[in-house]
C-alpha positions as CSV (number, residue, x, y, z in Angstrom):
1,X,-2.8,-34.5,-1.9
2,X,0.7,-35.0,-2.4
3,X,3.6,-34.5,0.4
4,X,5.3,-31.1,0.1
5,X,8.3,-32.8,1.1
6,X,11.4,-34.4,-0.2
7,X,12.1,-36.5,2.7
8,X,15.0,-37.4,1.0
9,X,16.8,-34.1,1.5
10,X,19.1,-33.6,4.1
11,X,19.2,-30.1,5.2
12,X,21.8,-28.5,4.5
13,X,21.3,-29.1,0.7
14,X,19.0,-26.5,0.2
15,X,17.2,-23.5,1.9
16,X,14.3,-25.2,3.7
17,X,11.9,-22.5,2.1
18,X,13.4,-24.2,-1.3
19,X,13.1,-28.2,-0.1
20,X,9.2,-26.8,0.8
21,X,8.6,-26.0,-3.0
22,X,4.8,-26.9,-3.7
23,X,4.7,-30.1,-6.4
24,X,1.8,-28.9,-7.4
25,X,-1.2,-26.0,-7.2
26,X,-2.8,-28.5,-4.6
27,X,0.2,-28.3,-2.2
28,X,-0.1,-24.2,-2.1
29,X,-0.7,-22.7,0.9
30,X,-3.0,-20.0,0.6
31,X,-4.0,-18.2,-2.2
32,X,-7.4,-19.4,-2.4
33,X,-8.5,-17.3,-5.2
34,X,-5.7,-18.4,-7.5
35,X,-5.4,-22.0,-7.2
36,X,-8.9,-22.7,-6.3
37,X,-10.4,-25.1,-8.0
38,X,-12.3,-23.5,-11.3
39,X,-9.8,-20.6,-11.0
40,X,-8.5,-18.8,-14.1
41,X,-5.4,-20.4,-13.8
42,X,-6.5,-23.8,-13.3
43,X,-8.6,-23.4,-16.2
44,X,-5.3,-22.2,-18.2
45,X,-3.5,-25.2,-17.0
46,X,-6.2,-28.0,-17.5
47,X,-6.9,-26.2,-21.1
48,X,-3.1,-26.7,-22.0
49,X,-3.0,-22.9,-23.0
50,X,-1.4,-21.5,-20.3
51,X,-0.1,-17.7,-22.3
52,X,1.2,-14.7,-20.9
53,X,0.4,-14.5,-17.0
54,X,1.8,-12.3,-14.2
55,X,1.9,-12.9,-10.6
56,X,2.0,-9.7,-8.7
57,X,2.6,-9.4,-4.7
58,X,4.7,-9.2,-2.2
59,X,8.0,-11.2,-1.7
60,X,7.8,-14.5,0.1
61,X,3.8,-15.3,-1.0
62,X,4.3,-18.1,-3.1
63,X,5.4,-16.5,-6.9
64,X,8.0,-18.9,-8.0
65,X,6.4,-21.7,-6.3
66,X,3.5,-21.2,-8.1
67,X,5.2,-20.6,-11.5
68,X,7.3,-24.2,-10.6
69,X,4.1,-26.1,-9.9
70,X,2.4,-24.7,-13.0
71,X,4.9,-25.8,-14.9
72,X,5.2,-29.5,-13.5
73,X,1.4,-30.0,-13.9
74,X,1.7,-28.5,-18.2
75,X,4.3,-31.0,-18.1
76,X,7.1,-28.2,-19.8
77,X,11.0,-27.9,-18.5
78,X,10.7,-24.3,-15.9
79,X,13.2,-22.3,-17.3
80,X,13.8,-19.7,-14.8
81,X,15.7,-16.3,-16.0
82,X,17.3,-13.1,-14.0
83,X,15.9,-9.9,-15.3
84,X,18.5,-8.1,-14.3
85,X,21.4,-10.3,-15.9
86,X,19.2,-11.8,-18.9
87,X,20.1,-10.0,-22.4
88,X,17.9,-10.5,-25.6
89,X,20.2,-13.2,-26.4
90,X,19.2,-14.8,-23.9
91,X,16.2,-14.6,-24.4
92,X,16.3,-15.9,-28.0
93,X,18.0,-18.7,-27.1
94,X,15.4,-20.1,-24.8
95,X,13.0,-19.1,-27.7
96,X,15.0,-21.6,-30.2
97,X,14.9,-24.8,-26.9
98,X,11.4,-24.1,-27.0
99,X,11.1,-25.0,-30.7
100,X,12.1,-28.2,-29.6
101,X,10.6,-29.0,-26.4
102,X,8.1,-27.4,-24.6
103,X,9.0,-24.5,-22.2
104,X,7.9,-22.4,-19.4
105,X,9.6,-19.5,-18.8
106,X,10.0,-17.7,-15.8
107,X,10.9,-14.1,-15.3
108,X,11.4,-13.2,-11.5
109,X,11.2,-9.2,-11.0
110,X,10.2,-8.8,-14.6
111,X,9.4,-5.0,-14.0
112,X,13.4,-4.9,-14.4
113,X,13.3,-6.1,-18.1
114,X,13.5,-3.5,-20.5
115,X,11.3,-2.6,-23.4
116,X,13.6,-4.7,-25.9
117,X,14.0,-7.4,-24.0
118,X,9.9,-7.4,-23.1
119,X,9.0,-6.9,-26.5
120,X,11.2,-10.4,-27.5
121,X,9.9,-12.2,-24.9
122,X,6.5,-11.6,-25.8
123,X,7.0,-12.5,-29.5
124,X,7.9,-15.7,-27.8
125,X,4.4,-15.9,-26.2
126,X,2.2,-14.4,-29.1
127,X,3.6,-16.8,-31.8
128,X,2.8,-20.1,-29.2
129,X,6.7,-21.2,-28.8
130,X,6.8,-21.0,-24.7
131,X,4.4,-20.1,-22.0
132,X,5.7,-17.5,-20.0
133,X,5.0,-16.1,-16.1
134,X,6.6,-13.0,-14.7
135,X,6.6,-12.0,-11.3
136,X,6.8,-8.6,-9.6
137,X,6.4,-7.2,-6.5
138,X,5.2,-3.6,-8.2
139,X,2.0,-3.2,-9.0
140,X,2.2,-4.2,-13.1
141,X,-0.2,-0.9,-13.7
142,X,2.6,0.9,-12.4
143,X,5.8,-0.9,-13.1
144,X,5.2,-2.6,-16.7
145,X,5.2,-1.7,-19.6
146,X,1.3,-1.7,-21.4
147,X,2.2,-3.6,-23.9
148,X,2.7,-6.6,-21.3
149,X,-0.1,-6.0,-19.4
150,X,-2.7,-5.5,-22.2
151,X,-1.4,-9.6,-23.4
152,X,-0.9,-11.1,-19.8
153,X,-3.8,-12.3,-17.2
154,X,-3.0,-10.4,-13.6
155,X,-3.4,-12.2,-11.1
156,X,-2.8,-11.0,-7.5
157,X,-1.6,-12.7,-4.8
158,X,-2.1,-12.1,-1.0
159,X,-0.1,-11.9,2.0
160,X,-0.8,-15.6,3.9
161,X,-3.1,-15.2,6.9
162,X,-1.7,-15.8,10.5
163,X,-3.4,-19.1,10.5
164,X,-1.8,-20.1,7.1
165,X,1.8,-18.8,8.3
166,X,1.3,-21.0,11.2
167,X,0.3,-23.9,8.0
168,X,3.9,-22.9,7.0
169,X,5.8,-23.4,10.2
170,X,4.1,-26.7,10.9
171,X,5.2,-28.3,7.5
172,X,8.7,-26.8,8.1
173,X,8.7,-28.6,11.5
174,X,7.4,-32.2,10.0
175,X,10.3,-31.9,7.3
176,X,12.7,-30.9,9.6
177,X,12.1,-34.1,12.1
178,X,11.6,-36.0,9.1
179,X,15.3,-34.8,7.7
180,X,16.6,-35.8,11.6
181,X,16.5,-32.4,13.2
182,X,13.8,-32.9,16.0
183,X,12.8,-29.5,16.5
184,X,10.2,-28.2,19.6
185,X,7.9,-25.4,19.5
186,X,5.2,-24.8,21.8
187,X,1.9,-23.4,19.9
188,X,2.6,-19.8,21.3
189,X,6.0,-19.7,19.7
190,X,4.6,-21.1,16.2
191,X,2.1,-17.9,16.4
192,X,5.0,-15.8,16.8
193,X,7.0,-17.1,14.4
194,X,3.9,-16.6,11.9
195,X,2.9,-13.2,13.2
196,X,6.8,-11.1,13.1
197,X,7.1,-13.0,9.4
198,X,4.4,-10.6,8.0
199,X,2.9,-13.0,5.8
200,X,6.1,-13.7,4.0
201,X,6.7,-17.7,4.3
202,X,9.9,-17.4,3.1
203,X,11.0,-15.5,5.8
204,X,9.0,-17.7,8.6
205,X,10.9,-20.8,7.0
206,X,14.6,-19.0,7.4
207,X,13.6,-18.5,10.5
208,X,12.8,-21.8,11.5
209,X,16.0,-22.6,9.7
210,X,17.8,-20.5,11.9
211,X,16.4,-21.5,15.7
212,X,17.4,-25.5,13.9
213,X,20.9,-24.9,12.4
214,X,23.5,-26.4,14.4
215,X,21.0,-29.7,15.4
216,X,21.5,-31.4,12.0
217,X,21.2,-34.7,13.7
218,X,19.9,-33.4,17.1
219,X,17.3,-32.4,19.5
220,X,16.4,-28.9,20.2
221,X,14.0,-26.8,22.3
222,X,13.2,-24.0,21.2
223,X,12.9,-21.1,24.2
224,X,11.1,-17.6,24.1
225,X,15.0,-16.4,24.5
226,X,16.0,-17.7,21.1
227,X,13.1,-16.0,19.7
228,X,13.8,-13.1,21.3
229,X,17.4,-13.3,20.4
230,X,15.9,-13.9,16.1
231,X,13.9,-11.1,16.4
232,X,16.0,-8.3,18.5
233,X,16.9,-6.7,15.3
234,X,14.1,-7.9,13.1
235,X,11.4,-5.2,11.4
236,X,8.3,-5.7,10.4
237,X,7.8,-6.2,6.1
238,X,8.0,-2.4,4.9
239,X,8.7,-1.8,1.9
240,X,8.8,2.1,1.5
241,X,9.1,1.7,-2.4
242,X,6.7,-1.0,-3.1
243,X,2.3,-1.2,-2.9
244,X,2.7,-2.1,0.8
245,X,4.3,1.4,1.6
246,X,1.1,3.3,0.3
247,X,-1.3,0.9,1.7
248,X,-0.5,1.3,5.1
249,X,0.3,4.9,4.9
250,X,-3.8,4.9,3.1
251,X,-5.1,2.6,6.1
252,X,-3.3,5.4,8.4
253,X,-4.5,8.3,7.2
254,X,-7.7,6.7,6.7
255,X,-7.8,5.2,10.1
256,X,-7.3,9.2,11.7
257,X,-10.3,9.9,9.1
258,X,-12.6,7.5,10.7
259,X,-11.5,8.7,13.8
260,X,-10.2,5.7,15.3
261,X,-7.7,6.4,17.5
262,X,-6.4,2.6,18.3
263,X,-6.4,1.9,14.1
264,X,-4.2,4.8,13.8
265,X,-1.9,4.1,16.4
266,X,-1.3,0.7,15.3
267,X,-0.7,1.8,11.3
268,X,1.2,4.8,12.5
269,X,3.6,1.9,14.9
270,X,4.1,0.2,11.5
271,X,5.6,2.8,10.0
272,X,8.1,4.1,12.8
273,X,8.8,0.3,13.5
274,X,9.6,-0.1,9.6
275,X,11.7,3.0,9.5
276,X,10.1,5.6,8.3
277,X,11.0,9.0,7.6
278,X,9.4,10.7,10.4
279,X,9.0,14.0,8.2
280,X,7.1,11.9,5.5
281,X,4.6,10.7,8.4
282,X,4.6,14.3,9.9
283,X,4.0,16.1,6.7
284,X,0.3,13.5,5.8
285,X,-0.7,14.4,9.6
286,X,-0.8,18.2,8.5
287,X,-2.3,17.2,5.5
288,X,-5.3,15.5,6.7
289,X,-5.5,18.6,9.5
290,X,-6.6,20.5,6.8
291,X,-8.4,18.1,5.2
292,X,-10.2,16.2,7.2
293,X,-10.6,18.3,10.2
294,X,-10.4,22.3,9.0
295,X,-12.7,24.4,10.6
296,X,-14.2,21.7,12.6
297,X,-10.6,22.5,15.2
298,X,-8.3,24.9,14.3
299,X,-5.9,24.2,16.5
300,X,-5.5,20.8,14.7
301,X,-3.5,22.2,11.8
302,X,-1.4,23.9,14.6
303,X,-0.4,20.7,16.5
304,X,-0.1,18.8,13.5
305,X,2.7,22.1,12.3
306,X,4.3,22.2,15.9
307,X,4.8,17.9,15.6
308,X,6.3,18.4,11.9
309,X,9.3,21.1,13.5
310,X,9.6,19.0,16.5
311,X,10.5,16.3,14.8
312,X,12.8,18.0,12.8
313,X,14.8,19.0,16.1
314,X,14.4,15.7,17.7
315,X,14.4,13.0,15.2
316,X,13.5,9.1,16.7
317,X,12.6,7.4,19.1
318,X,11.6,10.4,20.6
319,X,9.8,11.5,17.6
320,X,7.5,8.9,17.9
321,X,5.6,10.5,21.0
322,X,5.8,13.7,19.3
323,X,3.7,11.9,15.9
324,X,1.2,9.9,18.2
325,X,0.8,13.0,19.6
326,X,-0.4,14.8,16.7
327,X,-1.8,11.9,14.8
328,X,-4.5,10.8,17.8
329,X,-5.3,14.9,17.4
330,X,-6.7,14.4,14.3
331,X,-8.6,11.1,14.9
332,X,-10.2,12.6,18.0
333,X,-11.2,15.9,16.8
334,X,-14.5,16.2,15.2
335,X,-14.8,16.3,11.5
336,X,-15.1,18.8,8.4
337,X,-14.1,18.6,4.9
338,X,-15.7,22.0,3.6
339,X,-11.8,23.3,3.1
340,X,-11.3,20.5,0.9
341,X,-14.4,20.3,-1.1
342,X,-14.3,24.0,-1.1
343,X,-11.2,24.6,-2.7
344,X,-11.5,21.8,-5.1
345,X,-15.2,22.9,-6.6
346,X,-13.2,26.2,-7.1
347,X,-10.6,24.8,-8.9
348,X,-12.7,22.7,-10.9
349,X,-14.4,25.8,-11.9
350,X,-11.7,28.3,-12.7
351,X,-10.2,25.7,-15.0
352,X,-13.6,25.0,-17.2
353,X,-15.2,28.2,-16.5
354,X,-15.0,31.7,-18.2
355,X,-12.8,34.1,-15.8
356,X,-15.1,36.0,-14.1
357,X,-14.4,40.0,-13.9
358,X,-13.5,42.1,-10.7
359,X,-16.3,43.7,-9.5
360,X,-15.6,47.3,-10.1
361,X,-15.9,48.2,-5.9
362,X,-13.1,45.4,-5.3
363,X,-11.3,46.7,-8.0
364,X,-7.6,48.4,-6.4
365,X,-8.3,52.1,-5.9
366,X,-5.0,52.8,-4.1
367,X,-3.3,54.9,-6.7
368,X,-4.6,58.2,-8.2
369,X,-6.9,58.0,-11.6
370,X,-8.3,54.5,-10.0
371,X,-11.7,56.8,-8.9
372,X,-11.9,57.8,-12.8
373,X,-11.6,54.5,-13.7
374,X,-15.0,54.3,-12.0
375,X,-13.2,51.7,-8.9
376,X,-15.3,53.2,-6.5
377,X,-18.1,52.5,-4.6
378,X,-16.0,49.8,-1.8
379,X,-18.1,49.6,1.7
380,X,-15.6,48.8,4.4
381,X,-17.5,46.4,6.8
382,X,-15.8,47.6,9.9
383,X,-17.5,51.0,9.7
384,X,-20.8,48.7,10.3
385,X,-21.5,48.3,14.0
386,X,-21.9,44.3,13.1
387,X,-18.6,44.1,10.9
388,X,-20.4,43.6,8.2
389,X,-22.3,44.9,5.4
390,X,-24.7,43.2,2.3
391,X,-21.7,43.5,-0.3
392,X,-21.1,41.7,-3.7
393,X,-18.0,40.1,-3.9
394,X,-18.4,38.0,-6.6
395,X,-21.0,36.2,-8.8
396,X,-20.7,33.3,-7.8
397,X,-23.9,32.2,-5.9
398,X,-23.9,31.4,-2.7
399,X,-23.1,27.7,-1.7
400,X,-21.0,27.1,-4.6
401,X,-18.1,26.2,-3.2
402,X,-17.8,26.4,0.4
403,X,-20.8,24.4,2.3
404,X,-20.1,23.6,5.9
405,X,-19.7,20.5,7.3
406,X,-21.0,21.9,10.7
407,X,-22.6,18.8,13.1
408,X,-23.7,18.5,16.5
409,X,-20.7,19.6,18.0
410,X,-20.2,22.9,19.7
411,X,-17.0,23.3,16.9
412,X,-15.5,26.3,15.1
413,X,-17.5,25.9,12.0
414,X,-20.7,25.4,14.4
415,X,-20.1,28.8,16.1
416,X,-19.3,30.3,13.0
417,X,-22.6,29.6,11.2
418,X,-24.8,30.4,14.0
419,X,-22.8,34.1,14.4
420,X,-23.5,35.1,10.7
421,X,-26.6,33.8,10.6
422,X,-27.5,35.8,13.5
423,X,-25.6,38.6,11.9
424,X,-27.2,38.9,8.1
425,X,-30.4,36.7,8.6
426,X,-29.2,34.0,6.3
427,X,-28.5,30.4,7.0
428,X,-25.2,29.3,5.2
429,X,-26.1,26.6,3.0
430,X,-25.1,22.9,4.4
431,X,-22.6,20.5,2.9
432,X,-24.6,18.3,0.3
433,X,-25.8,14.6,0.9
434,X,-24.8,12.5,-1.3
């Protein structure tokens, strides 16, 4: 495998993250899937027909590296472009070069292009005059437009594992020494250098760059106080615009759904440590007190309301007691979605289903003429000694819609079957299994 490294470089040249460009897919990093051996893209590449191809993920994973060591191994001049300064002319320009010499273009953050400017660059592509790779830190389902998609191969890249940042740091060390800045970092440190950079080796690399600036030509320790001192103000990757917002928000909600209370904790410190709203994170706990717990514990849907106008009043970092508070609630109190599954069966029923009619008992008979309108006939259940009395109230069948989740345990839904089934003689028909 070829060295990563232009020894050649003094620092100071470049961004270290930019002297540590890969020369080729070998010298990646990560990203297994991609640039493994047999991959799509390395099929592409040894085929000579590289197309359309867009590499979607977070920043700092290895896009532009990629799309530079693609293009060295085709063998074509990497024309990078801004897609927010690049016009069509631009564009057409580059589309004249490469009827002259081959090209790969480069697009970084091409969900900023617009529709003109996309649908230029992909005559470019269809007719065979460039290759072309865009990256984009949105999801391209969401962010481009179809046109691009349908013609491009996705391909998604990862965050890089704690073992591969720490991959990262290493070769940032070696080039360092071998540029004349003898940099020391025990293993520990190297782990949290790789750990606070989120899987974003651009980030571990300028951070490296930092604890080493000022030793050009010298010798330097590095001491848990100068990490400290890098990371006092430093937040962990959170996007609240981008893929990564949503998916730890899912793994929270999801984690107080699976009722694990040290999974939820550590999704819901992600989000207050990467600034977010505390109303957004307030408003998905009462959410999921509805519809995850319901009438498994009531009183869920009331802490989870109390926590939503306390942090209005109190905002962070005290909020943050007031959210764990209401968030471990819901991943410790028993389970039961028949609110949720209830109300959506209906839904799905009133909207493809004939309206049924009032019964004419339930029909209002308030107002004089309703008894000759024949609305009569209405048993009031409380005149029953057991509060309640065999009644149609609709016909729907029983079971339709609301099925209870009721378990084991001695919940609200549990009681509440065993009462009216002692009351009318009729079990209440169970959630399905599915």
């Amino acid at each position: 495998m070829s060295d990563l490294f232009d020894t050649g470089t003094p620092i100071g040249q470049l961004p270290l993250a930019a002297q540590l460009r890969p020369a080729t897919l070998d010298d990646v990093i990560g990203q297994s899937a991609v640039v493994a051996p047999g991959s799509i893209l390395r099929r592409r590449i040894a085929a000579g027909t590289l197309g359309s191809v867009i590499l979607y993920g977070p920043p700092g994973i290895g896009k532009t590296s990629i799309a530079r060591a693609v293009g060295t191994m085709l063998g074509k001049n990497f024309r990078p472009l801004n897609a927010t300064r690049a016009g069509v002319s631009d564009i057409r320009k580059l589309a004249d070069e490469a009827r002259m010499v081959p090209l790969l273009i480069f697009v970084d953050e091409v969900q900023r292009f617009s529709a003109t400017q996309t649908d230029d660059l992909l005559a470019i592509c269809e007719e065979g005059t460039a290759d072309f790779i865009g990256a984009t830190t949105g999801n391209p389902y969401h962010v481009l437009t179809p046109a691009l998609v349908s013609r491009s191969t996705i391909l998604k890249l990862e965050p890089l594992s704690i073992e591969e940042m720490e991959q990262v740091v290493r070769r940032g060390v070696t080039h360092l020494q071998n540029s004349g800045v003898h940099i020391t970092l025990t293993a520990p440190q190297i782990r949290v250098i790789a750990g606070r950079s989120g899987g974003d080796a651009r980030r571990a690399l300028t951070a490296l760059e930092s604890l080493a600036v000022g030793h050009e030509r010298g010798t330097v320790t590095v001491t848990d106080a100068m990490l400290e001192e890098l990371y006092a103000a430093a937040p962990v990757n959170h996007d609240r615009s981008g893929d990564a917002h949503y998916d730890v928000v899912s793994a929270f909600v999801k984690s107080m759904r699976g009722s694990d209370p040290d999974a939820t904790l550590y999704w819901l410190a992600r989000l207050i440590h990467g600034g977010e709203d505390p109303r957004y994170i307030a408003r998905r706990i009462m959410i999921h007190a509805s519809e995850d717990v319901g009438l498994a514990d009531n009183t869920a849907l009331q802490t989870a309301v109390a926590a939503a106008q306390a942090v209005e009043k109190i905002g962070y970092p005290e909020a943050q007691l007031v959210l764990a508070h209401a968030a471990l609630h819901i991943a410790r109190a028993p389970k039961s979605m028949s609110a949720c599954r209830g109300i959506s069966a209906a839904l799905q029923y009133v909207a493809t289903q004939p309206a049924a009619s009032v019964p004419q008992h339930l029909r209002d008979a308030h107002y004089k003429g309703a008894q000759a309108l024949g609305h009569v006939g209405y048993r009031l259940p409380h005149d029953d000694p057991r509060g309640w009395v065999e009644q149609v109230y609709s016909p729907i069948p029983k079971g339709t819609f609301y099925q209870s989740d009721a378990r084991d345990a001695a919940t609200f839904e549990k009681r509440a079957d065993e009462y009216w089934q002692r009351v009318t003689g009729h079990a209440h028909p169970p959630a399905k299994k599915y």
